[in-house]
Backbone as CSV, one residue per row, in Angstrom:
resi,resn,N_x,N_y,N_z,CA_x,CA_y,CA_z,C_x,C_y,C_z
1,UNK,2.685,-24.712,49.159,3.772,-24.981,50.096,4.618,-23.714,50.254
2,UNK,4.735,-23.156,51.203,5.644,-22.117,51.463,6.894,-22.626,51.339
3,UNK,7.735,-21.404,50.318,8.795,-21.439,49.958,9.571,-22.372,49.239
4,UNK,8.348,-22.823,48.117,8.375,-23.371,47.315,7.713,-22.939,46.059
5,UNK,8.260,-23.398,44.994,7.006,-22.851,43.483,5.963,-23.349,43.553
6,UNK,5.454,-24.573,44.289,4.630,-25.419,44.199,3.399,-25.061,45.162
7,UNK,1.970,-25.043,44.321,0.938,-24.679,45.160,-0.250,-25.448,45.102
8,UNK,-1.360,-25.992,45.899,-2.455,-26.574,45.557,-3.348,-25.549,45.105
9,UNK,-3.941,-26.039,44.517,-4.995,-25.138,43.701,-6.807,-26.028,44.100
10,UNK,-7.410,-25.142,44.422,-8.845,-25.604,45.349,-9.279,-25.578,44.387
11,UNK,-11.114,-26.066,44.347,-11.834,-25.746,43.491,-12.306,-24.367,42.905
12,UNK,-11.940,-23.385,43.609,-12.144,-21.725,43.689,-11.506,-21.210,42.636
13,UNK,-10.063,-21.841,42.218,-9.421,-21.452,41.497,-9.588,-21.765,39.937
14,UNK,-10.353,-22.453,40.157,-10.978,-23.644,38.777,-12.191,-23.028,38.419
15,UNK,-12.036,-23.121,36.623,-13.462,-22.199,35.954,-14.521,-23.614,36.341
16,UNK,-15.609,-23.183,36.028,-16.697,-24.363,36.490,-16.509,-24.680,34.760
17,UNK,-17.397,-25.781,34.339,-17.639,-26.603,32.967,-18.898,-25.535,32.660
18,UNK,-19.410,-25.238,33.503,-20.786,-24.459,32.925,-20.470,-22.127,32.993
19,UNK,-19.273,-22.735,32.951,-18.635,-21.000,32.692,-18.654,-20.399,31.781
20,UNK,-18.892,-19.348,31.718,-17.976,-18.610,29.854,-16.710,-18.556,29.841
21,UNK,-16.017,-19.028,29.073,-14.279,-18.847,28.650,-14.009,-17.457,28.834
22,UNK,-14.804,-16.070,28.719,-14.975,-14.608,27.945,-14.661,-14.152,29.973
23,UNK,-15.574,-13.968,29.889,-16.801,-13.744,31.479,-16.441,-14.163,32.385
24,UNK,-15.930,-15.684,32.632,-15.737,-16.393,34.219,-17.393,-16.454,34.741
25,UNK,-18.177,-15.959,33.889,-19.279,-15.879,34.873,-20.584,-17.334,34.307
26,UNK,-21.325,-17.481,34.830,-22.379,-18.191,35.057,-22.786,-17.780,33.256
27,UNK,-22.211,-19.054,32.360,-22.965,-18.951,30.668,-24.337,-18.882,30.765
28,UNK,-24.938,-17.355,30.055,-26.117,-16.975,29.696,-26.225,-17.590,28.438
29,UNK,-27.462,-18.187,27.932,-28.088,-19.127,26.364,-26.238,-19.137,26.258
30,UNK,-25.643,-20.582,26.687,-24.401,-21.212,26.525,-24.377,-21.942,24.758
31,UNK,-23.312,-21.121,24.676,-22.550,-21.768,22.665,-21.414,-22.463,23.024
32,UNK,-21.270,-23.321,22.113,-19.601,-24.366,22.275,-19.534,-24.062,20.360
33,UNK,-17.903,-23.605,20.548,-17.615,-23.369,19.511,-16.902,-25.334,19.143
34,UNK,-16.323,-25.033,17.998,-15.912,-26.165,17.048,-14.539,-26.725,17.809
35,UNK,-13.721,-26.319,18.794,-12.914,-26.286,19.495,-13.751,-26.895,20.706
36,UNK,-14.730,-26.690,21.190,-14.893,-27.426,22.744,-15.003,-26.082,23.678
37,UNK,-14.883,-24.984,23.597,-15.242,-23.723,24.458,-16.526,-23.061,24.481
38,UNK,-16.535,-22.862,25.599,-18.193,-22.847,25.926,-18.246,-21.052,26.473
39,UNK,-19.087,-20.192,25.907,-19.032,-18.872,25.970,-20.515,-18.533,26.201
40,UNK,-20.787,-17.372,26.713,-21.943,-16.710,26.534,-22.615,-16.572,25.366
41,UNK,-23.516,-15.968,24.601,-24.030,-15.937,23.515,-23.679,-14.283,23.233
42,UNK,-24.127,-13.584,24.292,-23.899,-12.266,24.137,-22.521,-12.048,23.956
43,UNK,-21.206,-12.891,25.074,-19.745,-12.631,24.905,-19.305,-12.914,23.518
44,UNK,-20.101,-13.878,22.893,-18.984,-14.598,21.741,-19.209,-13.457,20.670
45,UNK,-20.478,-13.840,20.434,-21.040,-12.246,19.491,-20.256,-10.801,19.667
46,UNK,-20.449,-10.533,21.031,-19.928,-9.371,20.755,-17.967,-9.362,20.527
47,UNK,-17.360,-10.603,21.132,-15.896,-10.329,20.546,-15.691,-10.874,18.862
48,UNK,-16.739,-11.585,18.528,-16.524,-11.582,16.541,-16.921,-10.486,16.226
49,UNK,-17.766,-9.905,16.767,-17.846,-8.098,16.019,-17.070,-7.403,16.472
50,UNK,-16.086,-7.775,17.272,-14.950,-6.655,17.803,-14.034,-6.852,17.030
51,UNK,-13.710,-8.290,16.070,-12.967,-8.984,15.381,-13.122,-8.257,13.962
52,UNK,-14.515,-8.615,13.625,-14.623,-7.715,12.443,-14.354,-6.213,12.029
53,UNK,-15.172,-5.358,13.306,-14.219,-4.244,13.612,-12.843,-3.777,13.315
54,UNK,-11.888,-4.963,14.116,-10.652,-4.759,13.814,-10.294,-4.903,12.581
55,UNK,-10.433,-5.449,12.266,-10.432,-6.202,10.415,-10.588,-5.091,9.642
56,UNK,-11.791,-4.290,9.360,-12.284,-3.019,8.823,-11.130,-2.191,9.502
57,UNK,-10.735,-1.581,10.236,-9.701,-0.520,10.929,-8.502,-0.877,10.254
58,UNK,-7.916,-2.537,10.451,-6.325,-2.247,10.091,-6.580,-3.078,7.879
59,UNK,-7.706,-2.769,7.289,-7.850,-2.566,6.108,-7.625,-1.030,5.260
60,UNK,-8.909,-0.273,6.735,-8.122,1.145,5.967,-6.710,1.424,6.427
61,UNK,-6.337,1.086,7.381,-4.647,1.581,7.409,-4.079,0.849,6.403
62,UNK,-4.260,-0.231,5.612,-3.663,-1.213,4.286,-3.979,-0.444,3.246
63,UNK,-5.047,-0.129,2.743,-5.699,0.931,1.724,-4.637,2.012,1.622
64,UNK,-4.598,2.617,2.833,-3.989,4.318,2.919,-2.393,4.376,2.651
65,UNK,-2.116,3.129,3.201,-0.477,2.710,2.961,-0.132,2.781,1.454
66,UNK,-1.236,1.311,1.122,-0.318,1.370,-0.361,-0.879,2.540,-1.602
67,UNK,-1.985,3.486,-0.943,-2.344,4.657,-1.729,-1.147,5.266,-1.597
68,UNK,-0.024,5.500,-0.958,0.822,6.419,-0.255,1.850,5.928,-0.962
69,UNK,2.254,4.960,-1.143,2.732,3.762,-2.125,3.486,4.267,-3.466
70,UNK,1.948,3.719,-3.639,1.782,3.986,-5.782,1.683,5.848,-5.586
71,UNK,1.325,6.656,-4.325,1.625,8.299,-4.580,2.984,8.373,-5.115
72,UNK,3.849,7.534,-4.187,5.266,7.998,-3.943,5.772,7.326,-5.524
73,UNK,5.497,6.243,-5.879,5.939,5.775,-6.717,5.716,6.459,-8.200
74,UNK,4.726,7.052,-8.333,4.478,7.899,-9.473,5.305,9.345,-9.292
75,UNK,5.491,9.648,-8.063,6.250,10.870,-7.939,7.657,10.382,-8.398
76,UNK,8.240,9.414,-7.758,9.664,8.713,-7.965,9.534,8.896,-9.679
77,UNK,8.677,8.541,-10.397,8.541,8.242,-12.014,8.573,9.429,-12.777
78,UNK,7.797,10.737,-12.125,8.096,12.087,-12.522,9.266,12.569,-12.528
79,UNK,10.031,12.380,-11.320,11.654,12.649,-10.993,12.249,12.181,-11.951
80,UNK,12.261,10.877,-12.048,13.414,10.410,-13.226,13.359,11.049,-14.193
81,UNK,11.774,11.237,-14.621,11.807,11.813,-15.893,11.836,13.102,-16.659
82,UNK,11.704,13.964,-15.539,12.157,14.815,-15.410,13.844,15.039,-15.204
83,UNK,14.769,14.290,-14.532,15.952,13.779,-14.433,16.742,14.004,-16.365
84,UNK,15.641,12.684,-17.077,16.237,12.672,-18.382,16.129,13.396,-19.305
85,UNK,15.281,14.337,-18.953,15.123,15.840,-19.506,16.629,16.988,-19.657
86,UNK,16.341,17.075,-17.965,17.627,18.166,-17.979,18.877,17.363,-18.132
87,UNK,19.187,15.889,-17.849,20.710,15.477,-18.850,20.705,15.571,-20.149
88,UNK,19.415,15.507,-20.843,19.387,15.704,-22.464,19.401,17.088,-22.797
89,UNK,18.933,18.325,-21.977,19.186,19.220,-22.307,20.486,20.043,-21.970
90,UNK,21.259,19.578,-20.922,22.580,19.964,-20.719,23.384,19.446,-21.064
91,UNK,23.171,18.303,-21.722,24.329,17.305,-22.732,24.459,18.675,-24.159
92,UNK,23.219,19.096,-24.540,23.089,19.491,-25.842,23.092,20.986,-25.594
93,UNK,23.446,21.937,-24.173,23.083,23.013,-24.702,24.694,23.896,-24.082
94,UNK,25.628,22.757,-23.406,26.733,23.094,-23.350,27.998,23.261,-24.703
95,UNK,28.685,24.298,-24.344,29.400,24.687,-25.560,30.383,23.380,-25.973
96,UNK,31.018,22.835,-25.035,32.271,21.830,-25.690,31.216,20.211,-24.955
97,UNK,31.320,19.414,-26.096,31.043,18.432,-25.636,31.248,17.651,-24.748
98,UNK,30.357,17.216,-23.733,31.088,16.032,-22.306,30.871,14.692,-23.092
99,UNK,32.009,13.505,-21.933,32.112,12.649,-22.867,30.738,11.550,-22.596
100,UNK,30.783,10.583,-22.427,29.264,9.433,-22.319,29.899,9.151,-20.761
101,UNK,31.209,9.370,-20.143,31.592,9.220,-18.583,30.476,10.304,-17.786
102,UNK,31.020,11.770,-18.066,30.759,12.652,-17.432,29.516,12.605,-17.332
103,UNK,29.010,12.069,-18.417,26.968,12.261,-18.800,26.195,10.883,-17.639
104,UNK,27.114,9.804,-17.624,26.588,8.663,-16.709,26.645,9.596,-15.180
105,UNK,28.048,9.557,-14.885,28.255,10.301,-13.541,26.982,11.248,-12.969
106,UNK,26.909,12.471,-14.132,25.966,13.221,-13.368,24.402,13.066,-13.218
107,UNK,24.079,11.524,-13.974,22.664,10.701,-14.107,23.136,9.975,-13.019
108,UNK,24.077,9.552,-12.597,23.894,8.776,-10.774,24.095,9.747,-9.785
109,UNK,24.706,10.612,-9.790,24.368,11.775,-8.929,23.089,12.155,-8.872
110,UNK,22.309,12.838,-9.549,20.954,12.625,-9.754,20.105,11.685,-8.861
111,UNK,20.102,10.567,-9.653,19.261,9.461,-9.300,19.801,9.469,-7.608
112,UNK,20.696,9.270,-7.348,21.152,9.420,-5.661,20.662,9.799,-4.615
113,UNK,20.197,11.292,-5.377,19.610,12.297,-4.560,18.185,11.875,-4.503
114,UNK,17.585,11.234,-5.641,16.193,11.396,-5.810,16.168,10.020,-5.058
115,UNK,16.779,8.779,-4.899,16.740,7.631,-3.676,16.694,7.901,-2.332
116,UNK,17.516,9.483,-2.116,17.690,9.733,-0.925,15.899,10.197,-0.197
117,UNK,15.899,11.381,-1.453,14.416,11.879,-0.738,13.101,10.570,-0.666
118,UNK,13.272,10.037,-1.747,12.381,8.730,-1.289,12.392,7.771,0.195
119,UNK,14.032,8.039,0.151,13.957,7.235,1.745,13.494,7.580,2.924
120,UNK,14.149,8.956,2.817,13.205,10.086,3.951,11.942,10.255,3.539
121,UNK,11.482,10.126,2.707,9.624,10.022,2.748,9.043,8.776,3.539
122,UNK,9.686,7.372,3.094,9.126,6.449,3.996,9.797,6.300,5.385
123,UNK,10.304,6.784,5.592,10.784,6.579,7.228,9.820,7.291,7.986
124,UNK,9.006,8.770,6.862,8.204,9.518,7.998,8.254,10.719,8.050
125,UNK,7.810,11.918,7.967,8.303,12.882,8.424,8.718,13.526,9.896
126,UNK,9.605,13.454,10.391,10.005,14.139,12.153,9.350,15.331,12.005
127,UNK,8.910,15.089,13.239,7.964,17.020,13.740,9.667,17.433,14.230
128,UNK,9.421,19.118,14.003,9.901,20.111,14.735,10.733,19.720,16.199
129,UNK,9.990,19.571,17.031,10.177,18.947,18.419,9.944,17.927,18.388
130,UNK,11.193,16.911,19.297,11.292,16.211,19.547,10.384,15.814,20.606
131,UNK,9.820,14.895,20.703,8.633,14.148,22.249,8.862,12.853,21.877
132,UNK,10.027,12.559,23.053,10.940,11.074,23.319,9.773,10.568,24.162
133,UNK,8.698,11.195,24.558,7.729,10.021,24.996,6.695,9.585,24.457
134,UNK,6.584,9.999,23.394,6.030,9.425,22.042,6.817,8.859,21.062
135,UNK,6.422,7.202,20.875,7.138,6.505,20.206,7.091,6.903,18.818
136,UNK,6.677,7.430,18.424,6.321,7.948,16.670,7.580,9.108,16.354
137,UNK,7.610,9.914,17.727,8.323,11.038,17.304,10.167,11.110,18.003
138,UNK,10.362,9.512,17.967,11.393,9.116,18.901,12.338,9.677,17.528
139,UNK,13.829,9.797,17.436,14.650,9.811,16.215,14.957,8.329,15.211
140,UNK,14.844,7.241,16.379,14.789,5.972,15.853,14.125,5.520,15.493
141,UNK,13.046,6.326,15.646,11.471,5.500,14.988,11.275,5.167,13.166
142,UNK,11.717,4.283,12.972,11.091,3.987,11.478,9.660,3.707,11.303
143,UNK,8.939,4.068,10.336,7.532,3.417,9.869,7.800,1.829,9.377
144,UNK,6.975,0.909,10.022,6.575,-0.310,9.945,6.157,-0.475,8.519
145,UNK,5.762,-1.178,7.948,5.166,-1.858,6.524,4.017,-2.788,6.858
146,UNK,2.759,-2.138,6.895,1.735,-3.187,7.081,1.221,-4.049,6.312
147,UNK,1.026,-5.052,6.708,0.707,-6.309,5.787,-0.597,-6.451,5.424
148,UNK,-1.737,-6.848,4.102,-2.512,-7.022,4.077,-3.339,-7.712,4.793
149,UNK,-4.692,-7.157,6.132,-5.269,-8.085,6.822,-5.993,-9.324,6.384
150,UNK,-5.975,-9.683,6.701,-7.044,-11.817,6.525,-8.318,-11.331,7.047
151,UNK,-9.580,-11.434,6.410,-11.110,-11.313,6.777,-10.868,-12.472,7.318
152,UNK,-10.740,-12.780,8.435,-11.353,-13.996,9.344,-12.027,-13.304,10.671
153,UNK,-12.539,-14.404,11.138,-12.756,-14.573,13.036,-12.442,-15.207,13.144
154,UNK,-11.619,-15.362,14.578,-10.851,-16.446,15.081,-11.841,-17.311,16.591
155,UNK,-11.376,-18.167,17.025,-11.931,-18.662,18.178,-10.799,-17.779,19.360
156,UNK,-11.474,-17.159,20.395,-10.363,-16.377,21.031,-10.166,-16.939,22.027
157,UNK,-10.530,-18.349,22.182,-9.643,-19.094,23.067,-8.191,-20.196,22.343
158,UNK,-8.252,-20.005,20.525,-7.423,-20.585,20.200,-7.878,-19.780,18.675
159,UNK,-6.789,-19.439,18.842,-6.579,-18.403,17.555,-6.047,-19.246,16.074
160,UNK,-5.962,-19.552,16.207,-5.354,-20.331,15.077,-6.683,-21.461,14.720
161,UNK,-7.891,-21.318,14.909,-8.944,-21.647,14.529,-9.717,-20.999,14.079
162,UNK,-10.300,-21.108,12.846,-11.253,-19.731,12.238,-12.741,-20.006,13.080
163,UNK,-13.135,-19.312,13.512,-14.743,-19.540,13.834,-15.683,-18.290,13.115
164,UNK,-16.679,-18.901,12.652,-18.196,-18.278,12.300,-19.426,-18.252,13.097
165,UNK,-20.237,-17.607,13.112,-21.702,-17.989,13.732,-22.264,-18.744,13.552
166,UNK,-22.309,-19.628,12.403,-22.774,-20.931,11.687,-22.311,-21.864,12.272
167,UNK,-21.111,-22.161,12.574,-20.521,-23.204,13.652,-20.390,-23.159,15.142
168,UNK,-21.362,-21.806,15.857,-21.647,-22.226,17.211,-22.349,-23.234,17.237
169,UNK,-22.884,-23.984,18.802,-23.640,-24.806,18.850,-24.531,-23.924,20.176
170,UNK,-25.526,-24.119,20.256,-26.363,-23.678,21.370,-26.546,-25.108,22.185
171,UNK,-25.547,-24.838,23.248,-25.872,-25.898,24.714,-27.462,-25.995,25.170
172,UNK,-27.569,-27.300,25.649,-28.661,-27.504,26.219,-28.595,-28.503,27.178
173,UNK,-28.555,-27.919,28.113,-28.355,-28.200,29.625,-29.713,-29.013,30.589
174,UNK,-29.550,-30.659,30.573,-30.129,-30.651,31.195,-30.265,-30.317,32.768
175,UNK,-31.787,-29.898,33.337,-31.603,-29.288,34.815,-32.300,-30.072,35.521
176,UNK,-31.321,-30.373,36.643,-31.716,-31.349,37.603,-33.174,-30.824,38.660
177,UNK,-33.615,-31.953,39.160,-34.844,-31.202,39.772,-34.753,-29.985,41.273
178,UNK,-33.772,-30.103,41.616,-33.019,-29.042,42.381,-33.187,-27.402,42.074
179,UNK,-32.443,-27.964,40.789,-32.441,-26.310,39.828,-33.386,-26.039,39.483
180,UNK,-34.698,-26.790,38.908,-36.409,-26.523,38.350,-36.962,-25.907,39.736
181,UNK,-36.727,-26.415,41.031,-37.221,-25.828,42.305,-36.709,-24.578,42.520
182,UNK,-35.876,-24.295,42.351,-35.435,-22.826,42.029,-35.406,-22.271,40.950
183,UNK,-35.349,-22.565,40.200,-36.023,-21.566,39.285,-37.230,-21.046,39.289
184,UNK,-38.690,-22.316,39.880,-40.266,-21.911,40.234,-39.975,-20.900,41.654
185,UNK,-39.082,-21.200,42.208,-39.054,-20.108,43.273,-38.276,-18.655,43.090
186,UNK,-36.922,-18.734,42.138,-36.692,-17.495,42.051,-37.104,-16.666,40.667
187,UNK,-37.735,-17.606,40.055,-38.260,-17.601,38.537,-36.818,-17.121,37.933
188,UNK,-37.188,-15.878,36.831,-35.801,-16.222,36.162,-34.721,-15.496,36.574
189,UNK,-34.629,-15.394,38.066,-33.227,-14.738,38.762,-32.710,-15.667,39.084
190,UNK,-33.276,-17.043,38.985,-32.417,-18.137,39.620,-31.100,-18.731,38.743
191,UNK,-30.521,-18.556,39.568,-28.723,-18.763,38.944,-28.139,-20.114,39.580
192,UNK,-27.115,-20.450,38.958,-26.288,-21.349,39.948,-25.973,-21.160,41.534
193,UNK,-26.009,-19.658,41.988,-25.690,-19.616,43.321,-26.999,-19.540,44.589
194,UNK,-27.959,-20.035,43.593,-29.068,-20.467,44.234,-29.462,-21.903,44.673
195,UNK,-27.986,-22.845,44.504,-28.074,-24.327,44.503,-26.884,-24.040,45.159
196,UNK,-26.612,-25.421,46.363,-25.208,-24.990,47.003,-24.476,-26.696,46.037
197,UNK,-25.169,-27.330,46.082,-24.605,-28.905,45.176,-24.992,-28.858,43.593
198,UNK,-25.116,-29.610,42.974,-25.184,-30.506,41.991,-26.608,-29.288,40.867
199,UNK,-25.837,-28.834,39.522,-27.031,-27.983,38.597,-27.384,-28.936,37.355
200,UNK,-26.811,-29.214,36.886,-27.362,-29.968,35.906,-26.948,-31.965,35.584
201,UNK,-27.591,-32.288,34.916,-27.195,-33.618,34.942,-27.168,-34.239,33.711
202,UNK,-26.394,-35.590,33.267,-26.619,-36.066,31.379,-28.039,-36.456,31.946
203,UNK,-28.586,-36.172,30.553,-29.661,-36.849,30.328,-30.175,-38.092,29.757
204,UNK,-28.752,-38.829,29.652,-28.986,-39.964,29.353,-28.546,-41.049,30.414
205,UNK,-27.886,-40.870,31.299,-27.365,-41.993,32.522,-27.918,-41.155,33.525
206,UNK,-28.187,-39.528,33.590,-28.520,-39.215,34.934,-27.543,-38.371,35.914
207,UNK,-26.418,-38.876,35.393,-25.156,-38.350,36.803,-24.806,-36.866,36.383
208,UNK,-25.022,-36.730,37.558,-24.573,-35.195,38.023,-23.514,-34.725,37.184
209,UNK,-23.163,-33.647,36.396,-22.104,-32.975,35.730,-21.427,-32.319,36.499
210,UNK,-19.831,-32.315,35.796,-19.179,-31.717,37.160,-17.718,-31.699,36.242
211,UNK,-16.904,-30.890,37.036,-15.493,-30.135,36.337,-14.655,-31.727,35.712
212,UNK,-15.038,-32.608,36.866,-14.095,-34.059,36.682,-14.351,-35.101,35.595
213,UNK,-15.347,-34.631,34.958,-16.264,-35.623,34.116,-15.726,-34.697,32.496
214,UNK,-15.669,-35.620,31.749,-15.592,-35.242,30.235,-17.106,-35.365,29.584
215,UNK,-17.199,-33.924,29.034,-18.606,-33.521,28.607,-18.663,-33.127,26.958
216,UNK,-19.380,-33.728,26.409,-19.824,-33.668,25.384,-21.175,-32.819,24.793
217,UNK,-20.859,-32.190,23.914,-22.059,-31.407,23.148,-22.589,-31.961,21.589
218,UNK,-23.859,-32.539,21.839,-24.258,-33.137,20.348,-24.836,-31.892,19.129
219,UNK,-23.673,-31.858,18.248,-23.939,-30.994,17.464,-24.903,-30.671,16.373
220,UNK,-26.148,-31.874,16.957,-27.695,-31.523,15.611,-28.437,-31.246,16.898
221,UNK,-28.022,-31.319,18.284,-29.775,-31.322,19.033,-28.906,-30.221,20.035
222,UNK,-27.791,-29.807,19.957,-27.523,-28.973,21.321,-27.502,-29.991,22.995
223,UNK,-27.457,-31.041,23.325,-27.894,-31.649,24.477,-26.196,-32.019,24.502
224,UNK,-25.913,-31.107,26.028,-24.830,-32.135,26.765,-24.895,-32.902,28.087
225,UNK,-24.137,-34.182,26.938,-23.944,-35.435,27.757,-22.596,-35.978,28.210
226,UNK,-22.573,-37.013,28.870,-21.186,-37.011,29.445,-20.593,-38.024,28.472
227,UNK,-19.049,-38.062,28.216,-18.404,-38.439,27.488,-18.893,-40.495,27.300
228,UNK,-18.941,-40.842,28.341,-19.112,-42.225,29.055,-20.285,-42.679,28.008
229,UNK,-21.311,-41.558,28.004,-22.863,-42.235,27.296,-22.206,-41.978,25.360
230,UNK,-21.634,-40.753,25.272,-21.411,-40.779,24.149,-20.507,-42.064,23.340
231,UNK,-19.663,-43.029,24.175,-18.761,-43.778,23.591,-20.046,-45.069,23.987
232,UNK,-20.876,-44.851,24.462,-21.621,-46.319,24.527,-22.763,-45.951,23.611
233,UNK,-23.475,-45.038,23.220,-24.741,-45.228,22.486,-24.373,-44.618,21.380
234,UNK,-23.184,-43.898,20.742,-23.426,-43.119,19.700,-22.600,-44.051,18.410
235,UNK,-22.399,-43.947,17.785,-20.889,-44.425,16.571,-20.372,-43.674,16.310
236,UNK,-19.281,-43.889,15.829,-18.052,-42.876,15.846,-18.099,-41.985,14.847
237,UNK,-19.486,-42.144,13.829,-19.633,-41.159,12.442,-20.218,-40.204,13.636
238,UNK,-21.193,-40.041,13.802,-21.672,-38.872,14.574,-21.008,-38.248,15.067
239,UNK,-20.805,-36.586,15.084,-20.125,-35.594,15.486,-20.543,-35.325,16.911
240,UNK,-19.743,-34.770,17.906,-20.091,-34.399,18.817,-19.066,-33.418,19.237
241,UNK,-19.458,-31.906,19.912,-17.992,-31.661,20.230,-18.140,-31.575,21.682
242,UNK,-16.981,-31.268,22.385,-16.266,-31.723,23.825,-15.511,-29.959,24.484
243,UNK,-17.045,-30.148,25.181,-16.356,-27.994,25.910,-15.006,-28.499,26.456
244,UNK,-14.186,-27.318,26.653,-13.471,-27.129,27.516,-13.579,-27.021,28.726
């Protein structure tokens, strides 16, 4: 509606049921993860190894941190002790005795200094020149504290779900006799945009699959069926999951 927030949305705008979540495109050998999302085989694979990837990358930045860590912290441990050196030797090698005040005082003076340089170590060292268009070398820039990463993969249509390769499912699509006629005719270039209606169908009632219908994936045989056959022939122990 013009000049309004409000818009209809066609079928054009809508992923098909037989899409990749990844791709938008026409699912090549189609997986449904444990969530109900239906991906390529090649897409899903290759974003859990992009996952793992990442995982390995922000481990060595965790490694290098707290090596940098326990560096600083053993240096901090030399200082002090070195610190209680020269108060024990300038307590004892001055002519008139100082009292146990003067001797605390100049052990927190000390220690002060040696908190200070520790702080300026973790904030970073500033280059020479300033380059305000580099966020690293801004004056406000503090160093972050990275947190130990989690070895997971996630489902990257819902992150807060761990997924493995063990818990894809490989779809199995039945194809209506439409789509078998094209496929013997375009052999294996034949795609969905070689059918202008109806690609696949349940194989257990028959009816055409389609964005409006709730679809089910049986998770020991790969075969999706429509929600309708699953609540009439299956029991409710049997698993099934439900693409997006």
């Amino acid at each position: 509606c013009i000049g309004t927030t409000q818009a209809r949305l066609g079928a054009d705008s809508m992923r098909s049921y037989d899409a990749c979540c990844l791709c938008l495109q026409f699912a090549k050998c189609a997986m449904a993860s444990p969530g109900g999302y239906l991906y390529c085989k090649e897409c899903i694979y290759a974003n859990l190894l992009e996952q793992k990837q990442a995982y390995q990358r922000r481990l060595k930045e965790y490694e290098a941190q707290k090596a940098q860590e326990e560096s600083k912290q053993q240096n901090l441990k030399q200082m002090e002790d070195q610190l209680e050196t020269e108060v024990f030797l300038e307590q004892h090698h001055r002519v008139l005795p100082t009292s146990s005040k003067d001797h605390q005082l100049l052990k927190t003076v000390k220690k002060e200094a040696i908190k200070a340089l520790e702080d300026e170590g973790t904030e970073g060292a500033r280059p020479t020149q300033q380059n305000f268009w580099i966020p690293q070398h801004t004056p406000s820039y503090k160093a972050t504290r990275l947190e130990e990463p989690e070895n997971k993969t996630v489902d990257p249509m819902d992150s807060s779900v761990p997924l493995k390769l063990k818990k894809l499912v490989e779809c199995r699509f039945t194809e209506q006799r439409e789509l078998k006629n094209a496929r013997e005719a375009h052999g294996d270039g034949a795609t969905k945009a070689n059918i202008s209606e109806g690609k696949y169908q349940c194989p257990s009632c028959c009816r055409t699959l389609s964005n409006s219908m709730k679809l089910c994936v049986l998770s020991g045989c790969g075969h999706v069926i429509c929600a309708q056959c699953v609540d009439k022939f299956m029991s409710k122990g049997r698993d099934a999951e439900e693409p997006a």
